[in-house]
N, C-alpha and C positions, 0 to 999 in steps of 0.2 A: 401485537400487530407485526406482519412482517415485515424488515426493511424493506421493500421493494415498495409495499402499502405507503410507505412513510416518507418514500422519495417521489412519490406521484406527485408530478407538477412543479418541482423543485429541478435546477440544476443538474444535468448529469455529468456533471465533472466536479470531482472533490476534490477535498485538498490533502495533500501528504503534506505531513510534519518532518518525514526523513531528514529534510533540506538545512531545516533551522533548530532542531532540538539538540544538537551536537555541534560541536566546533568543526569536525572533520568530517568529510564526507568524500565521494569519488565522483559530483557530481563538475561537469568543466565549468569553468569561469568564476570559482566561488572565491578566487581571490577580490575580484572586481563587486561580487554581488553581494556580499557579507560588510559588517564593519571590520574595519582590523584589528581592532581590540576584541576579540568574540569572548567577553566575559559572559556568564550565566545572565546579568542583569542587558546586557545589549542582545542577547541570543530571545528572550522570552520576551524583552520587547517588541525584535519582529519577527515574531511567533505570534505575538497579539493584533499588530498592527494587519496580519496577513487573514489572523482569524476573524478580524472585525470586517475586513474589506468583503473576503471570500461570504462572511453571512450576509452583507448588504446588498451584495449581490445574486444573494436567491441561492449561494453553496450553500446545502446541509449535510452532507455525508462529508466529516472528516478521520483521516487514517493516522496514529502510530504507532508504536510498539515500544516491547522491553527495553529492545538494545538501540530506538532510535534516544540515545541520551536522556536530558530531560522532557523530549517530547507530551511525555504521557502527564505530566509535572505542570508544563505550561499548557495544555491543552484544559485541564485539571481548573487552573485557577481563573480561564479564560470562561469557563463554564458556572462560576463562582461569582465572577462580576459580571456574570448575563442572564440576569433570571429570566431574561424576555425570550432567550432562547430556546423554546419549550418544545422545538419541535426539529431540535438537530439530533442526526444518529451519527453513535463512533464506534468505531472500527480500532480494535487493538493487534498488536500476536506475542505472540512468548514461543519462545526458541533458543532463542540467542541473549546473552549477557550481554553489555555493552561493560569492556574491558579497558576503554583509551584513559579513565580517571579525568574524563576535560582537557584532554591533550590533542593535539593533531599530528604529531611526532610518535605517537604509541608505535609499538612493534607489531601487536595485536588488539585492534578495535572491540572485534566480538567473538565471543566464543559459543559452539552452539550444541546445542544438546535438546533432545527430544524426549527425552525421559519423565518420567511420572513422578519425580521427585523435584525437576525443573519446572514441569507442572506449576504441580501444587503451591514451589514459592513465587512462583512469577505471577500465578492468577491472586493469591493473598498481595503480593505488590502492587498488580494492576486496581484493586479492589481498594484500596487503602486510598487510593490517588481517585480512581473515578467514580470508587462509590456504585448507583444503580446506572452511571451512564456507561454501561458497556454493552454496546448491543451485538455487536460480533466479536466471537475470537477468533483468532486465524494461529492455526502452526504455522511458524516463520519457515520459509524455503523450504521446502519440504522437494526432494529429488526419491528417483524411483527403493535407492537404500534407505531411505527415512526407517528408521523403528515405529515410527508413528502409523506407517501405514500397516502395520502387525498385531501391531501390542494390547491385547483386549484389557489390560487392564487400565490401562490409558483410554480407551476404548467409552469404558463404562464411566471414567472419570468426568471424560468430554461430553456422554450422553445426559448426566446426571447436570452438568451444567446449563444442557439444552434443554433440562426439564423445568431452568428455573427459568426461560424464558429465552436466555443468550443464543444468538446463532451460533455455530459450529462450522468454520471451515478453516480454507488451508490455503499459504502462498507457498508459489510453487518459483522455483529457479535453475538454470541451467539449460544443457542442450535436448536434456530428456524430460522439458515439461509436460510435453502429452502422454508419457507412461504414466509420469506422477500423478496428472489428473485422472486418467481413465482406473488408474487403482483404485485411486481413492472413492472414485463414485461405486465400484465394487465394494466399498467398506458398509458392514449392517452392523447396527444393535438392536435386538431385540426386534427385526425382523423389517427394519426401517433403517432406508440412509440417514449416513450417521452429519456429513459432511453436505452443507445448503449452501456454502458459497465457494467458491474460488477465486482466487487474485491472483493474476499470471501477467507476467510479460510479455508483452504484445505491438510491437512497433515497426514502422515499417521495413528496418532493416532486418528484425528478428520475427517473423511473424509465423513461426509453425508451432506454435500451440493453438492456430485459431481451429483447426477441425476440431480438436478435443475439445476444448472450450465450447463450441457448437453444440457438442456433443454435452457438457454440463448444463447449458443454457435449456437442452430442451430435457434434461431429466429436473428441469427445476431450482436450478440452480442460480444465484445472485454469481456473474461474474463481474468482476472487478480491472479493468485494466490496468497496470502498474508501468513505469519506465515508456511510456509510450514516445519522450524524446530520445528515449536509447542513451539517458544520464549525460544528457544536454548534447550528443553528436548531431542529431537531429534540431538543430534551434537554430539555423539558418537556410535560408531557401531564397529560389529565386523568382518564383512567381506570387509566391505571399509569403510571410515568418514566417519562418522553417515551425519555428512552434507551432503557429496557428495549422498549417496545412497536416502535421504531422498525427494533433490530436485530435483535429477534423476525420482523419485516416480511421482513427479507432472507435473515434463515435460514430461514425458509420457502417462500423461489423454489426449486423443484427443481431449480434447473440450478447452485445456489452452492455450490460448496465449502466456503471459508471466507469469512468476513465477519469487518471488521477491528475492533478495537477501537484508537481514539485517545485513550484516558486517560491523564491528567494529574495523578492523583490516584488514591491508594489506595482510595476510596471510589468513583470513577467506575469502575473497571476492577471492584470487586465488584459494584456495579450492573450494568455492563453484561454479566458472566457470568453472570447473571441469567435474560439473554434465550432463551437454552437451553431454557426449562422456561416457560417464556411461550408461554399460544395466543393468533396473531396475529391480531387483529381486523380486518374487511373494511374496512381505512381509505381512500381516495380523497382524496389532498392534492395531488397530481400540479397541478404548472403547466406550463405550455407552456419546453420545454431552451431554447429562447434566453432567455426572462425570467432563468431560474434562473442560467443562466451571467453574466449581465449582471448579477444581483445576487453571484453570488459573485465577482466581479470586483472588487466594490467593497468587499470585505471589507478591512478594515486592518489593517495587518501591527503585532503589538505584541506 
């Protein structure tokens, strides 16, 4: 059944794991919004607490990946002690290593590679941990250079996956996310697109991936909005929470699926289910995607 089938009548804001499966992250305020102690056992605790809330509240689409730490780990054991939960979909990606060793001091967080040999170990990783709950994969960042949008043997790898049922897409980052999507809707296997979703960034300061994305949504595509508070820039405002107004903003591009939630905090993820029932105001904050990427570049990992 397709995701999209399986989100019918559910929630269209999930939840991202990025926030809490790792100690460090580039998102603001996580001195305030985390414990101070971020051992493994305080980090998966609210990891759980967020994933029990987010399902009581009608989330079913939750998002992590390789390199978000142990995300895929606590999402893993959270599905273990929920047999009730029979009708939630997840969203993984492989790309990128996670490199910090549970540090937030690391030099190097992740390392990313797109290759057919990171492939193959990271989807035997993902597998080992989620078992048959992997309903999409996604290639992590994928920009207009990726090898992934080339590589037919990666190609046939990814197709073969999607024969056992997995969707097959691609998050995309940077200031050239609409080349990187419109390649990739150009990518065939066997005479069929290869790639059924997309997860792009899309917020109101950063918002020129939305034609392309337009443009996946109506070739059929599950897109996904990611970062839609711009990695918490966006989380205060003056006429409603800056959160609420901001993923108000992206749930009302017609071409999005779902729009993610990165809370950190039990009070952040009820804010931001919020945005549901929020009319989005005509706001214009949009800067020019290379400034944006250049400052989120310099965001500090902590």
């Amino acid at each position: 059944m397709e995701i999209v089938d399986r989100l019918a009548g559910a929630s269209r804001i999930g939840l991202g794991l990025a926030a809490v499966g790792r100690p460090g992250y580039i998102n603001l305020g996580r001195a305030a919004d985390l414990p101070a102690d971020r051992t493994v056992e305080a980090m998966r605790a609210r990891a759980h607490e967020l994933l029990d809330r987010a399902y009581a509240a009608g989330v079913r689409y939750f998002d992590v990946a390789r390199s978000y730490g142990r995300a895929e780990e606590f999402l893993a054991q959270w599905i273990a002690a929920r047999p009730d939960a029979v009708d939630i979909v997840v969203g993984s990606k492989w790309g990128y290593t996670y490199t910090a060793g549970w540090r937030t001091d690391a030099e190097v967080n992740e390392v990313k590679d797109h290759g057919v040999a990171t492939f193959d170990r990271q989807l035997a990783e993902t597998r080992a941990l989620l078992g048959d709950h992997l309903d999409l994969y996604q290639i992590h960042s994928v920009t207009p250079d990726s090898p992934a949008l080339h590589d037919v043997v990666l190609h046939r790898r990814l197709a073969g996956l999607a024969e056992r049922g997995t969707v097959i897409g691609l998050s995309t980052s940077g200031p050239a996310q609409a080349e990187a999507i419109r390649a990739a809707l150009g990518v065939r296997v066997g005479g069929r697109p290869l790639f059924r979703s997309v997860q792009a960034t899309w917020n109101l300061l950063e918002p020129s991936a939305g034609p392309a994305l337009a443009e996946a949504n109506d070739a059929g595509c599950l897109v996904i909005v990611k970062e839609a508070l711009a990695n918490g820039r966006l989380a205060v405002g003056a006429d409603a929470p800056g959160d609420v107004a901001a993923l108000a903003a992206a749930l009302h591009q017609p071409w999005a699926a779902i729009v993610l939630s990165g809370a950190a905090t039990a009070a952040q993820l009820a804010s931001n289910l919020r945005a549901v029932h929020y009319a989005a105001p005509p706001l214009n904050l949009a800067v020019p995607a290379a400034e944006y990427w250049q400052e989120r570049s310099r965001l500090p990992w902590s």
